[in-house]
C-alpha positions as CSV (number, residue, x, y, z in Angstrom):
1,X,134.4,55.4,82.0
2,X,132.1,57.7,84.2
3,X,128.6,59.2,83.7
4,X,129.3,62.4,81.5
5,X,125.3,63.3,82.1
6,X,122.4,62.3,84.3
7,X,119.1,63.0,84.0
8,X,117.1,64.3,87.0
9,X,113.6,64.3,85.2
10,X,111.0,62.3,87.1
11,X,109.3,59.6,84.6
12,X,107.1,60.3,81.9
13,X,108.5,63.6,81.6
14,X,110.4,62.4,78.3
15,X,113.0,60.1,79.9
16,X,113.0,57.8,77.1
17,X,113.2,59.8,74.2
18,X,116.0,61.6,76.0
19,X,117.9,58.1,76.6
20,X,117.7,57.8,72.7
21,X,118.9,61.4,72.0
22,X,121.8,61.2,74.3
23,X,122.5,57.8,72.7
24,X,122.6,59.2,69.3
25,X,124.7,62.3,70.5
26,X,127.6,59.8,71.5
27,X,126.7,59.8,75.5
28,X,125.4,56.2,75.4
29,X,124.4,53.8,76.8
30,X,122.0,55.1,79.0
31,X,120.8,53.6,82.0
32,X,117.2,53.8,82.3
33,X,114.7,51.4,83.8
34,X,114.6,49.5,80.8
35,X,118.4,48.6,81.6
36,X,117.1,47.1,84.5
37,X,114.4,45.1,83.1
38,X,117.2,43.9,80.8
39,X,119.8,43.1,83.6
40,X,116.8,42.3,86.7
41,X,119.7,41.3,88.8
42,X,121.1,45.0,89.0
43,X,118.0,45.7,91.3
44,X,120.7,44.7,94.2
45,X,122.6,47.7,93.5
46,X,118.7,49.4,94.2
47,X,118.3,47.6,97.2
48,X,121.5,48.7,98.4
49,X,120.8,52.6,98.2
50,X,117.3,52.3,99.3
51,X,118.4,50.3,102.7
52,X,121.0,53.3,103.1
53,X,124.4,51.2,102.2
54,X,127.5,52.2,99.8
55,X,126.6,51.3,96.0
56,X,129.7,50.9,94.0
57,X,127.8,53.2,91.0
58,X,131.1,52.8,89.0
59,X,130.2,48.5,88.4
60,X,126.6,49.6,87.6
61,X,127.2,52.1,85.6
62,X,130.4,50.3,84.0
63,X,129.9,50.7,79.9
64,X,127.3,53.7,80.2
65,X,128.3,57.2,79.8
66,X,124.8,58.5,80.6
67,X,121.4,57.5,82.6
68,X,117.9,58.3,83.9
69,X,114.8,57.7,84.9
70,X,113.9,56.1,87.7
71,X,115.0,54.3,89.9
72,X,118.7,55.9,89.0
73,X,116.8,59.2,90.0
74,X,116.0,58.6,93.6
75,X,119.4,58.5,94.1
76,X,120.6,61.5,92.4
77,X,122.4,63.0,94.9
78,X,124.8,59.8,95.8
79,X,125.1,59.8,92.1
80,X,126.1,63.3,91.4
81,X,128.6,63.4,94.2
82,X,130.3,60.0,93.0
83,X,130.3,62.0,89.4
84,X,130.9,65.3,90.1
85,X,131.9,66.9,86.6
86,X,128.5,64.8,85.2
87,X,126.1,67.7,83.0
88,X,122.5,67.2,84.4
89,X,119.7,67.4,81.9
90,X,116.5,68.1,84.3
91,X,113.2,67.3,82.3
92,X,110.0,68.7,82.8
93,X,106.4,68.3,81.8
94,X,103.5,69.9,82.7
95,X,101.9,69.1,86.2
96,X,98.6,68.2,84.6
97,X,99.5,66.2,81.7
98,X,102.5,64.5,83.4
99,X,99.9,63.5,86.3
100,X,97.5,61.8,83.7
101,X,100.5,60.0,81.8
102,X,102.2,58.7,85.1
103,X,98.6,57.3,86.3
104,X,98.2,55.4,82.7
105,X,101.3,54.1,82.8
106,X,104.2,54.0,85.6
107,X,101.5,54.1,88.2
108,X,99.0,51.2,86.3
109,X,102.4,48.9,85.7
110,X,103.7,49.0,89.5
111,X,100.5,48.8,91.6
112,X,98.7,45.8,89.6
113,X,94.9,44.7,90.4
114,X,94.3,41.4,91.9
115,X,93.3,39.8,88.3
116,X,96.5,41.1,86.8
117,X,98.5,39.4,89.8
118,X,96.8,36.0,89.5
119,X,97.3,36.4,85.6
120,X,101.2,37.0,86.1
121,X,101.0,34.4,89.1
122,X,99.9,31.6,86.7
123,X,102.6,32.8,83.8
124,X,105.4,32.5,86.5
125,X,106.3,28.7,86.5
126,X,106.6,28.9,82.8
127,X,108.5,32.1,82.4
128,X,112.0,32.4,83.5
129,X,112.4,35.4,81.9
130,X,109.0,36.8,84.4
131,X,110.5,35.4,87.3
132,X,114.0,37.3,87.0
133,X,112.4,40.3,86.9
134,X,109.5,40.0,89.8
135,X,111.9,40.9,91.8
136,X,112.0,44.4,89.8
137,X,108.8,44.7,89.7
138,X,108.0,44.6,93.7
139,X,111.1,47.1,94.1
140,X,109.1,49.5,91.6
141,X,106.0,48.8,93.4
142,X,107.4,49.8,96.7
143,X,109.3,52.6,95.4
144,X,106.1,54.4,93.9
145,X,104.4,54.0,97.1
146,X,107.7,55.4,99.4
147,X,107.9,58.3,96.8
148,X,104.6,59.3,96.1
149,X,102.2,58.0,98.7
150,X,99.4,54.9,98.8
151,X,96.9,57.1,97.6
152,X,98.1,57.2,93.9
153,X,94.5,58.3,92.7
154,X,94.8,61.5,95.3
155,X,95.9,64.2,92.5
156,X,96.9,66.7,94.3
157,X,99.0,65.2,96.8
158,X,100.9,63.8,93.6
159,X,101.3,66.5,91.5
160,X,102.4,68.2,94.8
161,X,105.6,65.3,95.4
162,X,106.5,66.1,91.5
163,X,106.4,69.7,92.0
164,X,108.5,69.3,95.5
165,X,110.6,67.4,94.0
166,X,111.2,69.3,91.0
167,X,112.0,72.6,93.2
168,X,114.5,69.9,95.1
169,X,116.8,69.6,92.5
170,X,116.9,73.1,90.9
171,X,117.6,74.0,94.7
172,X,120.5,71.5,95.2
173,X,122.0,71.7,91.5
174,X,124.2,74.5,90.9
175,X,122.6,76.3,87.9
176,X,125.5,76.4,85.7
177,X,125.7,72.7,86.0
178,X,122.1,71.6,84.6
179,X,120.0,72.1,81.8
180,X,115.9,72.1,82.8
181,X,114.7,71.0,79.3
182,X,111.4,69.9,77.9
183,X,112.1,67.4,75.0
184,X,109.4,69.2,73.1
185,X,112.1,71.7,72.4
186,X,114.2,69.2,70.2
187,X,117.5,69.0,70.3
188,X,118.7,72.6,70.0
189,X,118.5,73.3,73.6
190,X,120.0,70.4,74.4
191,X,123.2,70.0,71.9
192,X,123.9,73.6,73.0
193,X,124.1,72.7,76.8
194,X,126.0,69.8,75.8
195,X,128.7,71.2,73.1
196,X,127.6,69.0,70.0
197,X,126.2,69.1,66.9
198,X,122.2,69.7,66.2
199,X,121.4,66.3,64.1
200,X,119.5,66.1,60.8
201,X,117.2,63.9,62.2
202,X,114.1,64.2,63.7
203,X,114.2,64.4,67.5
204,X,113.1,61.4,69.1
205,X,109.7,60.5,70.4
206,X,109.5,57.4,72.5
207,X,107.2,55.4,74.5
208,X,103.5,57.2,74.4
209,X,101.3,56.0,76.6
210,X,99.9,53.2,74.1
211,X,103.9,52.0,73.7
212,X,104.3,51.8,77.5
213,X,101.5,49.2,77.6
214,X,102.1,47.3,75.2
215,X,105.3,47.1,76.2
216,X,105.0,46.0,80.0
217,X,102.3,43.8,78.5
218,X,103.8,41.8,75.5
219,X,107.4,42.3,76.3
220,X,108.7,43.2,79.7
221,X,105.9,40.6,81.4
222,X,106.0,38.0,78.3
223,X,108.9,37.7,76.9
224,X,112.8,38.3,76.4
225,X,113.7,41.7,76.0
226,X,116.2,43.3,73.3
């Protein structure tokens, strides 16, 4: 099995709800950062591309026919050239309203204050599940920072990466290849690009702003995940 599609879309750009359409559509699983929080010891494979090394994507990937999000994203162009006949479904968001949902959520979880370390210090020794995925969570931390800058809080220079970035892959992706979609289209758009059916069902809306905290809080830094 190979990756049929892959998803370019920085976070917080609909990522999640387009995992769970593509999963409904037949292209799933979808890898997506909360695969890794599932599997922490899959940051290797990470590691691996960050340092500059050959990642077997086809072991990561084995059993998912889709993915996205970060940090699969970082490495879209190793992963598009391993997968060459992959759709790519590029989603966008607003610069102004993705810039206030990344800083209340991706941005809050990776680059924690000192109390929230020393709370997450003292739940370690009692938390296997916590200390797995530490390891996660200082690659995420270092990843924000090598993609976007120390200055998180500087708005400009931010929005600036995410547009940069954005022109980046509609530069480097033939056109015919990729879909630039924004999930508040539904699923027309997007079953059309992909040759299926349009569903009865509603399209999916996952993971507001309120969900993504309560999730890193009660489940991702608490608890066993599903």
């Amino acid at each position: 099995m190979s990756l049929e599609v892959f998803g370019t879309g920085q976070g917080r750009t609909g990522t999640t709800s387009l995992k769970a359409a593509l999963e409904h559509l037949g292209f799933g699983k979808c890898y997506h950062m909360y695969e890794l929080f599932l599997h922490p010891e899959e940051v290797i494979y990470f590691e691996k591309a960050e340092r500059g090394e050959t990642v077997d994507w086809d072991v990561l990937f084995k059993g998912y026919r889709s993915a996205c999000d970060f940090p699969v994203i970082r490495y879209y162009k190793e992963i598009l050239a391993k997968y060459p006949d992959a759709k790519v479904v590029h989603t966008t968001r607003d610069p102004e309203s993705w810039y206030k949902s990344v800083s209340d959520t991706i941005f809050w979880a990776t680059q924690p204050t000192p109390l929230r370390m020393l709370k997450m210090m003292i739940r370690l020794p009692f938390s296997s599940a916590l200390r797995k995925r530490l390891r996660v969570l200082k690659f995420n931390g270092m990843m924000i920072r090598k993609v976007f800058g120390e200055d998180l809080k500087n708005k400009s220079k931010v929005i600036s990466v995410f547009n940069d970035y954005n022109a980046q892959v509609l530069k480097s992706i033939p056109k015919e290849r990729m879909l630039i979609y924004d999930v508040k289209e539904g699923w027309e758009p997007l079953c059309n690009f992909l040759g299926v059916p349009v569903p009865s069902i509603p399209f999916p809306k996952s993971n507001t702003t309120d969900e993504f905290v309560f999730n890193v809080k009660n489940k991702i830094l608490k608890k066993k995940l599903e």
